[in-house]
N, CA, C and O atoms as a GROMACS GRO file, in nm:
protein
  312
    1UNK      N    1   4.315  -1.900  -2.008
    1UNK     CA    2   4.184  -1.948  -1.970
    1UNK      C    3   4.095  -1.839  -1.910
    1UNK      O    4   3.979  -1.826  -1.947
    2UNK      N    5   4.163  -1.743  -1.798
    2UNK     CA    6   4.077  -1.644  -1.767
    2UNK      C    7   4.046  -1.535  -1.895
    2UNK      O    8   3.952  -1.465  -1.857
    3UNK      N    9   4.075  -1.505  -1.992
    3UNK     CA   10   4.016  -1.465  -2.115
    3UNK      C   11   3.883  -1.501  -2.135
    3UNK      O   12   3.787  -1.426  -2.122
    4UNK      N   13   3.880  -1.654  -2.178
    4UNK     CA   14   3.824  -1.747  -2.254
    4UNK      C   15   3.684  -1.724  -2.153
    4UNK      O   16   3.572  -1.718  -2.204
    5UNK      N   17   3.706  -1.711  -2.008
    5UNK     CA   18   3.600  -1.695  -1.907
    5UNK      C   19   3.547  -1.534  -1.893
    5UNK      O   20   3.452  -1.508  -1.820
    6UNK      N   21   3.607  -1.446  -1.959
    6UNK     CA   22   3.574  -1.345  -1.965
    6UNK      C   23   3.494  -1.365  -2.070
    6UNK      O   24   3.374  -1.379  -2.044
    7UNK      N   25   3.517  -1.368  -2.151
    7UNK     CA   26   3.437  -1.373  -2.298
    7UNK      C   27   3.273  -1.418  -2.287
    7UNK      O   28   3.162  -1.367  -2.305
    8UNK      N   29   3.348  -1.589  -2.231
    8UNK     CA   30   3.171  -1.656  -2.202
    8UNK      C   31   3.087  -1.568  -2.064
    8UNK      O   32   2.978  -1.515  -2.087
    9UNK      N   33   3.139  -1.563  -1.946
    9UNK     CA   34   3.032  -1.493  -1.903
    9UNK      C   35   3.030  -1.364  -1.944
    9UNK      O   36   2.961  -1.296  -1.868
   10UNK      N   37   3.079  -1.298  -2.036
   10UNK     CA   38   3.060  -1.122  -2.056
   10UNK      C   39   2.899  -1.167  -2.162
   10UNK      O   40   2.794  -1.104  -2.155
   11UNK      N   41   2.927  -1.306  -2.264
   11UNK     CA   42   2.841  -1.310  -2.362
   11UNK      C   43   2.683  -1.326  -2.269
   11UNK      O   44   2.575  -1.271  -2.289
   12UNK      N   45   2.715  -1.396  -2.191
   12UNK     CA   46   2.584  -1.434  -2.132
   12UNK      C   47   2.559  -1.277  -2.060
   12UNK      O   48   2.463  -1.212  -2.101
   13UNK      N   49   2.637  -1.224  -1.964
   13UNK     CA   50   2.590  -1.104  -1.933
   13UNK      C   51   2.504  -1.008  -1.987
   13UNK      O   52   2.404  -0.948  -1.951
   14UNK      N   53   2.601  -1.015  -2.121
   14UNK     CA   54   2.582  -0.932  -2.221
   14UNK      C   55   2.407  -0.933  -2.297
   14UNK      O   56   2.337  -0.845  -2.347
   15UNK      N   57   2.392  -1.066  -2.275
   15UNK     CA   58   2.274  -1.122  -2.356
   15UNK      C   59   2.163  -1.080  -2.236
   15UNK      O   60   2.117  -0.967  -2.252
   16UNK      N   61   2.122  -1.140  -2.138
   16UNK     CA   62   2.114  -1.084  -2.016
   16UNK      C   63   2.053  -0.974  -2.006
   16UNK      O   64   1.930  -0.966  -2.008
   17UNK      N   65   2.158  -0.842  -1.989
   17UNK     CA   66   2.145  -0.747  -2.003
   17UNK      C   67   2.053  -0.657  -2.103
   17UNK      O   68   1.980  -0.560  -2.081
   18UNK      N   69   2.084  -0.724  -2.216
   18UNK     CA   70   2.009  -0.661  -2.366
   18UNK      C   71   1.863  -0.704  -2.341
   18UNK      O   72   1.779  -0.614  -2.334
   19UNK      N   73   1.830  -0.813  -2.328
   19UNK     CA   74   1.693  -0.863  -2.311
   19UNK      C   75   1.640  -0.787  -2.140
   19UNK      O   76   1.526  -0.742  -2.121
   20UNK      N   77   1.732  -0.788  -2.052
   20UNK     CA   78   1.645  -0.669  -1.944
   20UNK      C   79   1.601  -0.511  -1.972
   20UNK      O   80   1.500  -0.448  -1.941
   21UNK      N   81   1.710  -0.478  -2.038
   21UNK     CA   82   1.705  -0.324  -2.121
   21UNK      C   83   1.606  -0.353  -2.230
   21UNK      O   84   1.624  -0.238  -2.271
   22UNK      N   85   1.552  -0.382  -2.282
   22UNK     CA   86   1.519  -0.446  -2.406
   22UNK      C   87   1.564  -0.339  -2.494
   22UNK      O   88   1.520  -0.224  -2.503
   23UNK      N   89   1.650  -0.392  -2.551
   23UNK     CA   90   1.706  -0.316  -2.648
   23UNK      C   91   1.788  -0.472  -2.757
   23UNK      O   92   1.825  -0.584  -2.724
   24UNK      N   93   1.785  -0.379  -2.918
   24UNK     CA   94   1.814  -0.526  -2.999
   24UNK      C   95   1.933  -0.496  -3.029
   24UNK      O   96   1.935  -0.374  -3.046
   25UNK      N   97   2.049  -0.546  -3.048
   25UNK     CA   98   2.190  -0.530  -3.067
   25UNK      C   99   2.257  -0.673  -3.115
   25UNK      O  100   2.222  -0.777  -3.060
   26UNK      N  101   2.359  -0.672  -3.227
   26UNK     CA  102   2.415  -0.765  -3.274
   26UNK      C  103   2.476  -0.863  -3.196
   26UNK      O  104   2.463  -0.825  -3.080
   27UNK      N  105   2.529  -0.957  -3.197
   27UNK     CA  106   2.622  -1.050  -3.163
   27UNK      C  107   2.743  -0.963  -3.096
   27UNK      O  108   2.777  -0.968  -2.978
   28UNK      N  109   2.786  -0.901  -3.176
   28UNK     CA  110   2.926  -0.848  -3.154
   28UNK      C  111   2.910  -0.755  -3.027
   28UNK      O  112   2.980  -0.771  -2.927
   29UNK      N  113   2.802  -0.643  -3.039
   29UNK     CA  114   2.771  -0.566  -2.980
   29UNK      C  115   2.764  -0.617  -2.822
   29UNK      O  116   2.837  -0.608  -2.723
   30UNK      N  117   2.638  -0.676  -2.856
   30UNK     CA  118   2.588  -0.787  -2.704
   30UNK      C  119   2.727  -0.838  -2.605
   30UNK      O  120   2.740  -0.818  -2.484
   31UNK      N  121   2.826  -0.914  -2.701
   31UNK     CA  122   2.907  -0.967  -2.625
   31UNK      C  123   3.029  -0.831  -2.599
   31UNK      O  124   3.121  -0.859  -2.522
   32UNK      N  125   3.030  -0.721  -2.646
   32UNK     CA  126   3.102  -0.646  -2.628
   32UNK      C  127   3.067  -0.568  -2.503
   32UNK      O  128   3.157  -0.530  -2.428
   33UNK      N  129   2.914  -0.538  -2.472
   33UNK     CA  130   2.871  -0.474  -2.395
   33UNK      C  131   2.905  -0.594  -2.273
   33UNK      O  132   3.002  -0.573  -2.199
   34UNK      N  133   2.858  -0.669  -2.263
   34UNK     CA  134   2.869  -0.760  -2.178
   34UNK      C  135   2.984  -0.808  -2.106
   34UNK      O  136   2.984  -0.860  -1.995
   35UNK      N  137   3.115  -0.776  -2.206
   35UNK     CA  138   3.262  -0.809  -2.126
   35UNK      C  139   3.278  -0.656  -2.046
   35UNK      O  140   3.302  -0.649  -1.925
   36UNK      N  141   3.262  -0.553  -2.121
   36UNK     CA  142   3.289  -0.480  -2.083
   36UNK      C  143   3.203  -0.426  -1.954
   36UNK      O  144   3.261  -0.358  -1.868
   37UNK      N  145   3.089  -0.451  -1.945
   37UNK     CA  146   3.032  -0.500  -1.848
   37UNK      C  147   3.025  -0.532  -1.705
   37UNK      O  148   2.982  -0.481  -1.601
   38UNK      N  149   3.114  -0.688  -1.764
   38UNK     CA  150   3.189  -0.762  -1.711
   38UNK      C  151   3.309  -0.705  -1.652
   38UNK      O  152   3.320  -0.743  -1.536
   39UNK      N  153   3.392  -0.639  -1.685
   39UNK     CA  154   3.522  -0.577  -1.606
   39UNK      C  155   3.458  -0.497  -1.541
   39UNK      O  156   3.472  -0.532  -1.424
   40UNK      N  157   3.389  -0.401  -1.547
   40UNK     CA  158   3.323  -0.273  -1.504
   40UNK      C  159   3.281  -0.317  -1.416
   40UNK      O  160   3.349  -0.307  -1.314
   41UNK      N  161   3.166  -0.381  -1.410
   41UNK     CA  162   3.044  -0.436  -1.272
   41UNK      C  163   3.158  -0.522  -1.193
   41UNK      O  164   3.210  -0.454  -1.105
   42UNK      N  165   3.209  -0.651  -1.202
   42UNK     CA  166   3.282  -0.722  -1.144
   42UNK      C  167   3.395  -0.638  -1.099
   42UNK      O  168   3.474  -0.725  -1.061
   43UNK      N  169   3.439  -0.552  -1.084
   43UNK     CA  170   3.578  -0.482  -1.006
   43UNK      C  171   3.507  -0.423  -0.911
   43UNK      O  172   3.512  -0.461  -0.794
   44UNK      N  173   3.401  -0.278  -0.972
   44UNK     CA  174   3.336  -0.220  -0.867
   44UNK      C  175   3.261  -0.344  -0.775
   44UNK      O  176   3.275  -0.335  -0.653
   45UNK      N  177   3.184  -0.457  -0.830
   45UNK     CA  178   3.145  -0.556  -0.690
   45UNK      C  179   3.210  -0.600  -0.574
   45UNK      O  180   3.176  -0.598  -0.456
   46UNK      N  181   3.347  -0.654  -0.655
   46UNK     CA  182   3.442  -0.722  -0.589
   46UNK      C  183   3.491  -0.617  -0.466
   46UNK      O  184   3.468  -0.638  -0.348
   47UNK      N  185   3.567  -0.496  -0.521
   47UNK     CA  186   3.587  -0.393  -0.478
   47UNK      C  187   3.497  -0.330  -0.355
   47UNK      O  188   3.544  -0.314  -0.243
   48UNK      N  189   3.355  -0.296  -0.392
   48UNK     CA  190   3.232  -0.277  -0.256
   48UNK      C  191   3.242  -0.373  -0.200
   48UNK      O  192   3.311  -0.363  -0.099
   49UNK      N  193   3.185  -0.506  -0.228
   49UNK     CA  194   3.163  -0.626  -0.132
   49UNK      C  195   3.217  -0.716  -0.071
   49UNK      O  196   3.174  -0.787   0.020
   50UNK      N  197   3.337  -0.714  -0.133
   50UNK     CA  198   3.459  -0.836  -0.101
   50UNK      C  199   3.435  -0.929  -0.097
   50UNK      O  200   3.468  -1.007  -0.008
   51UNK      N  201   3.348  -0.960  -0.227
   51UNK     CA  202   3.287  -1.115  -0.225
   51UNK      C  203   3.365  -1.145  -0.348
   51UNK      O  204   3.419  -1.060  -0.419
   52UNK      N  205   3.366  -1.259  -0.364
   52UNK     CA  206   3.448  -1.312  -0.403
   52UNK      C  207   3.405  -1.466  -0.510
   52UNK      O  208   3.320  -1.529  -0.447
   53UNK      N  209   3.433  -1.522  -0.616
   53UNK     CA  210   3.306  -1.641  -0.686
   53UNK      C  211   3.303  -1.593  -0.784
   53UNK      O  212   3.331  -1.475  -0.805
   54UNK      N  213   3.259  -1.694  -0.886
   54UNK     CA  214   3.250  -1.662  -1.012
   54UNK      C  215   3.087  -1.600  -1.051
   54UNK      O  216   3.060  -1.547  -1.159
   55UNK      N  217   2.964  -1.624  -0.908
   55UNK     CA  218   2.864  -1.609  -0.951
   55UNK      C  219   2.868  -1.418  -0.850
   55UNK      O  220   2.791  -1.327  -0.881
   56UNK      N  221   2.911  -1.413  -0.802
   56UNK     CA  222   2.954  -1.224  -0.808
   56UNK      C  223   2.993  -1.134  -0.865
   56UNK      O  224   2.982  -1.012  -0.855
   57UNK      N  225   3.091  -1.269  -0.996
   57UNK     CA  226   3.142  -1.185  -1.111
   57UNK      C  227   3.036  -1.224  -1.196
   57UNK      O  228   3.055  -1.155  -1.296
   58UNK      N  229   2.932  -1.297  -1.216
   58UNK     CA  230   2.845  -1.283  -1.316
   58UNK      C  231   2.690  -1.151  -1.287
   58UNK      O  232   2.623  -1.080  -1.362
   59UNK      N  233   2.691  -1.167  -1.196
   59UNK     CA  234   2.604  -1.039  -1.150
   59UNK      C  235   2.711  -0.908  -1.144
   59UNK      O  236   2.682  -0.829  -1.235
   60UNK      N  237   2.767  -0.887  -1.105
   60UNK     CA  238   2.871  -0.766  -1.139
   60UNK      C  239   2.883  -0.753  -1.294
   60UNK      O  240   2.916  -0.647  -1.347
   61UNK      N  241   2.859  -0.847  -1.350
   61UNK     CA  242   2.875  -0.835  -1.513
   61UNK      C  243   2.719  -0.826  -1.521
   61UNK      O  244   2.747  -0.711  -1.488
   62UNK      N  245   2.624  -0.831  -1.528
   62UNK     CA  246   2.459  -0.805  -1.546
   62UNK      C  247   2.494  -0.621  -1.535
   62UNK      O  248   2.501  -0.537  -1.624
   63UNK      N  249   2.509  -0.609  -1.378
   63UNK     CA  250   2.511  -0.471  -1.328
   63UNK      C  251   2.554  -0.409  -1.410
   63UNK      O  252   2.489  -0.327  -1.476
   64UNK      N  253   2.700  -0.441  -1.426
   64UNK     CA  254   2.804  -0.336  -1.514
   64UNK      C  255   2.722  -0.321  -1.666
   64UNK      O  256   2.700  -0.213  -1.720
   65UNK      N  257   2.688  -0.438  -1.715
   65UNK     CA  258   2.602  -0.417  -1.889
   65UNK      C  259   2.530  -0.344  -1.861
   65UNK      O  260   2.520  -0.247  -1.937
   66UNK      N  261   2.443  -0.351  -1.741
   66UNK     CA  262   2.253  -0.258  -1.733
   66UNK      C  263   2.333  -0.116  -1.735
   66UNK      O  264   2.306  -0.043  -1.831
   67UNK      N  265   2.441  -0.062  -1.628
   67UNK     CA  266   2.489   0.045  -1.612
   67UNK      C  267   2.500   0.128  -1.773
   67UNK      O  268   2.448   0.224  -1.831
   68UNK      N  269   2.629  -0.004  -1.805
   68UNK     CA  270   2.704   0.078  -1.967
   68UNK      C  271   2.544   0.095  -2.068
   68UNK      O  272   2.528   0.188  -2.147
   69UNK      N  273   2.455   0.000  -2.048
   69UNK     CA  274   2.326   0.006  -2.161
   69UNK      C  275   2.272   0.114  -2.136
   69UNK      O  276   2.274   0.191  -2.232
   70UNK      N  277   2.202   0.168  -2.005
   70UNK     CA  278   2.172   0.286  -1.947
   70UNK      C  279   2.266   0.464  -1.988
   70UNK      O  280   2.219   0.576  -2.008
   71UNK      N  281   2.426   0.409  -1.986
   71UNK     CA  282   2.447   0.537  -2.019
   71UNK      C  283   2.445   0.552  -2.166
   71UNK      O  284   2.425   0.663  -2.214
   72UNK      N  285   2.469   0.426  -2.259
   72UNK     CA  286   2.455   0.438  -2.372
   72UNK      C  287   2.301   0.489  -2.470
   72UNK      O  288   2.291   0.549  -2.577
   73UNK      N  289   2.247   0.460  -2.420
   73UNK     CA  290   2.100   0.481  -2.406
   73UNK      C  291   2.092   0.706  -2.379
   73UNK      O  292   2.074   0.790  -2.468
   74UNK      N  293   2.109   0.724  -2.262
   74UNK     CA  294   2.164   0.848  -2.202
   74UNK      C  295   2.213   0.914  -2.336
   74UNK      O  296   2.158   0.949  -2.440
   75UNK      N  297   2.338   0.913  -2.289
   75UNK     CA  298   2.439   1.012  -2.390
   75UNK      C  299   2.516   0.931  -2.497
   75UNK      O  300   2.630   0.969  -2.525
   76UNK      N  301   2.467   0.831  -2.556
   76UNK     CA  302   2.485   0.794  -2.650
   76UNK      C  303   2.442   0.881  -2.796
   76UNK      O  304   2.458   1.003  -2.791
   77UNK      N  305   2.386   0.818  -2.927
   77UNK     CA  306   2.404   0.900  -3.042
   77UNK      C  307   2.220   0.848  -3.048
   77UNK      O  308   2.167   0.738  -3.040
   78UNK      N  309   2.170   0.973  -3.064
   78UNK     CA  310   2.027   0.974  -3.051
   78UNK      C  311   1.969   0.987  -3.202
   78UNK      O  312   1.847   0.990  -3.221
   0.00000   0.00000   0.00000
């Protein structure tokens, strides 16, 4: 089940994220950026703040997408 909850909030993150960056990216992409995101932002949150909720791990997953979109953006393939 915690999978299944990774997935859905990474997708929403993910989506989220793309529309704050505005940047256009597939399905696959979106929800890829977004889990990954999701682990990324949500550890470092949890980790700084010691907060704790599923709505800390959904902003830790915003953060973590804007971060990964930002470096992808950066030093990504131009």
């Amino acid at each position: 089940m915690p999978l299944v909850m990774l997935i859905v909030v990474g997708a929403a993150a993910g989506y989220l994220a793309t529309r704050l960056m505005r940047i256009d990216t597939n399905v696959v992409v979106t929800v890829s950026i977004g889990v990954l995101g999701a682990l990324l932002g949500g550890l470092v949150l949890r980790f700084l703040l010691t907060v704790t909720g599923w709505m800390a791990g959904f902003v830790g997953a915003v953060l973590g997408a804007m971060l990964l979109i930002w470096a992808w953006r950066t030093y990504g393939p131009k």
